[in-house]
N, C-alpha and C positions, 0 to 999 in steps of 0.2 A: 444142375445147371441153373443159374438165375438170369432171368431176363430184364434186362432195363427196357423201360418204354420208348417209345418211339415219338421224336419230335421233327414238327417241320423244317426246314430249311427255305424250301419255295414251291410252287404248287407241283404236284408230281416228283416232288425229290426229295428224297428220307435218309434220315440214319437211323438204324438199329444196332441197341446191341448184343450182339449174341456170342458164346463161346469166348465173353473177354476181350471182345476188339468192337469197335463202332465201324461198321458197314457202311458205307454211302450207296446208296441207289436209286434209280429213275424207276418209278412206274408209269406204264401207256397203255389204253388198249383196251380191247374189253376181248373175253371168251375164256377158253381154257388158260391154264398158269404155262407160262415158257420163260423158263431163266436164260438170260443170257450172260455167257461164262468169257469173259476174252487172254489174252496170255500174258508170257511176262514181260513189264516191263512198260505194259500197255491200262485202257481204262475201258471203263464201256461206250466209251464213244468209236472204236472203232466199230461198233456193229447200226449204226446212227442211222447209215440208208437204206439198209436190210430191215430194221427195224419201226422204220416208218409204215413201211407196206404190211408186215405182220402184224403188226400194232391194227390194224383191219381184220383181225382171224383171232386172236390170242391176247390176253393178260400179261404183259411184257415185265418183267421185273429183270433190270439191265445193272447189274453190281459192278463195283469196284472190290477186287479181294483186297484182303488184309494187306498195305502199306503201300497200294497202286492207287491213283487218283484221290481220290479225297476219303479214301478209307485210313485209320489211323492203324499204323502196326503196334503190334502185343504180341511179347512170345515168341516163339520159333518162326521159323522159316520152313515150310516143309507143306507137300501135297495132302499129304495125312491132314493134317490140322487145316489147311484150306476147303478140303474135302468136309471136314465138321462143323466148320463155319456156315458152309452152304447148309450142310442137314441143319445145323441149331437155326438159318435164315426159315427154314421150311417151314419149320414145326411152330416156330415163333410166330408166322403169321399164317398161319392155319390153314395150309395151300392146297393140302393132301397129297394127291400124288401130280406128279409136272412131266409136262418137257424138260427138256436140257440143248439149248445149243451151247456149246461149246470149244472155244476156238486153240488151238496149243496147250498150253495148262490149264484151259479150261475144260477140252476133252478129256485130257488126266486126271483130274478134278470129277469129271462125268465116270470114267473106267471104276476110279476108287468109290465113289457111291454106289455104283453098280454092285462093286463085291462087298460091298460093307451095308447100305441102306438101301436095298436094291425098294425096298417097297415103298418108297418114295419117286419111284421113277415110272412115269409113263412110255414115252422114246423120246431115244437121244438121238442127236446128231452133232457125230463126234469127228471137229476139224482138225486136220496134222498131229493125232495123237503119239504118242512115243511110250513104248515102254519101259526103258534104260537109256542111259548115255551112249550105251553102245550100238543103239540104232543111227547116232547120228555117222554123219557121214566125215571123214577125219576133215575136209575142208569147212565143215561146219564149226568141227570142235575149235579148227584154227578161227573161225570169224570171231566165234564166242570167246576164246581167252583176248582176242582183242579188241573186243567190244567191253570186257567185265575193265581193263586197263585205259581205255578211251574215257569210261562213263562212269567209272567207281559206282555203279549202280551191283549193290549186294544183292537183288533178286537175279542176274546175271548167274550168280554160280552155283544157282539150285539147278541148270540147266545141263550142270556136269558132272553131280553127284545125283539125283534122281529124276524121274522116281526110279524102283525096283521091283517091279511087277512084274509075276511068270504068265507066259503066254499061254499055258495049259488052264492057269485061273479062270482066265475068261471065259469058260464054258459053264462057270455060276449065273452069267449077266444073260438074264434071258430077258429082258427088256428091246422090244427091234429097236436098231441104231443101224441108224444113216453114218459110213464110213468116208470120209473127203478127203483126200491131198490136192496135190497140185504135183506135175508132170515134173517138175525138179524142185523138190521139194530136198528137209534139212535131212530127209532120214538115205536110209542103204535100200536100194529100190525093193525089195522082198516085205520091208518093216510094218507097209497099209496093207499089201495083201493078206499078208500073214494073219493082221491081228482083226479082219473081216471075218478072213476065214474061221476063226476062234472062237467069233461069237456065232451063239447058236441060232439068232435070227437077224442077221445084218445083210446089208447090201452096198458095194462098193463102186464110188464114184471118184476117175483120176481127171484132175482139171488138165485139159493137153496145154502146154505152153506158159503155165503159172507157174510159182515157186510156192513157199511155204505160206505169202500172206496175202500175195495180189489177190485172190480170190474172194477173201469176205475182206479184209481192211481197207476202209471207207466205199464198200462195192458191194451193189446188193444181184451180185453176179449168178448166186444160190435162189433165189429166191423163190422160184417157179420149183427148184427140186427140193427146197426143204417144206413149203410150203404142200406139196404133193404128197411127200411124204408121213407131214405131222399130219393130215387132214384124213388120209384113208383110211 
């Protein structure tokens, strides 16, 4: 894998590139490394007020994946390869081992490093993650095929062909992660407990009264529980 260098943009904002695509991302903060991962369709400014106050605790490095915000797309479309993106961001800037928050595809994002670069990972806390299309809920599927027809937006229809991860897997991720939904959220209500339960040192938190994004988008609602979390 060859790495290109890394040039400025403006103070605190970089692109790298790694794994073939040029990365945009914010750095803030000082302490330990904590990525922040957000979903699709979305950039790292949805985690902006969350992020201020951790940015007092931790080394923030806040990404755009491959072809959301000012990152340029290369290549596939696929969890997999955004999953390598992250590992190639790691190792490219010599992080060691991290946090992960991660929010939708960004907690997917956290699952597949988990079983794949698990030694890259310090704890996670993993928002509205999914393991298949078939967790979602059939009114979801309906919002999403009329959201991909509204928005012609092609990262729309990775949301209904993957990912493909078995829930037995997840007894390799021994990393503790912080597990979050919201009280109606996109998935079949069994889908967060389930994949809690799965991992071998997790703990789960259901937001009563949120859906899938009111919780961390533009809300630093988390704050005191991921903060609690990452610090013990």
């Amino acid at each position: 894998m060859r790495l290109e260098p890394l040039f400025y943009l403006r103070e605190n904002s970089l692109f790298l590139k790694v794994n073939g695509v040029h990365l945009f991302y914010e750095k803030s903060g000082s302490g330990p490394p904590l990525l922040l991962l957000h979903g699709n369709g979305e950039d790292h400014h949805i985690f902006d007020k969350i992020a201020i106050k951790l940015a007092n605790h931790f080394t923030l490095y806040a990404l755009d994946s491959r072809g959301h915000g000012q990152s340029e797309m290369s290549g596939e479309r696929s969890y997999d390869v955004m999953a390598e993106d992250v590992f190639a961001f790691i190792k490219a800037r010599n992080l060691g081992r991290v946090h992960l928050l991660g929010f939708s595809d960004g907690a997917i994002i956290g699952l597949i490093l988990g079983l794949t670069r698990l030694s890259v990972l310090a704890k996670m806390v993993l928002l509205g993650p999914n393991l298949s299309p078939d967790d979602l809920t059939p009114k979801a599927v309906d919002l999403i095929k009329l959201l991909i027809v509204a928005t012609a937006n092609p990262w729309l229809s990775l949301l209904l062909k993957e990912p493909r991860l078995k829930l037995a897997s997840l007894a390799k991720i021994t990393t503790p992660c912080l597990v979050v939904a919201g009280e109606n959220d996109l998935f079949k209500p069994k889908v967060i407990p389930s994949i809690a339960k799965a991992l071998p040192d997790a703990r789960l938190k259901i937001i009563a009264g949120h859906d899938h994004q009111s919780y961390i988008v533009d809300n630093d609602l988390l704050y005191e529980d991921v903060l609690c979390f990452l610090t013990a």
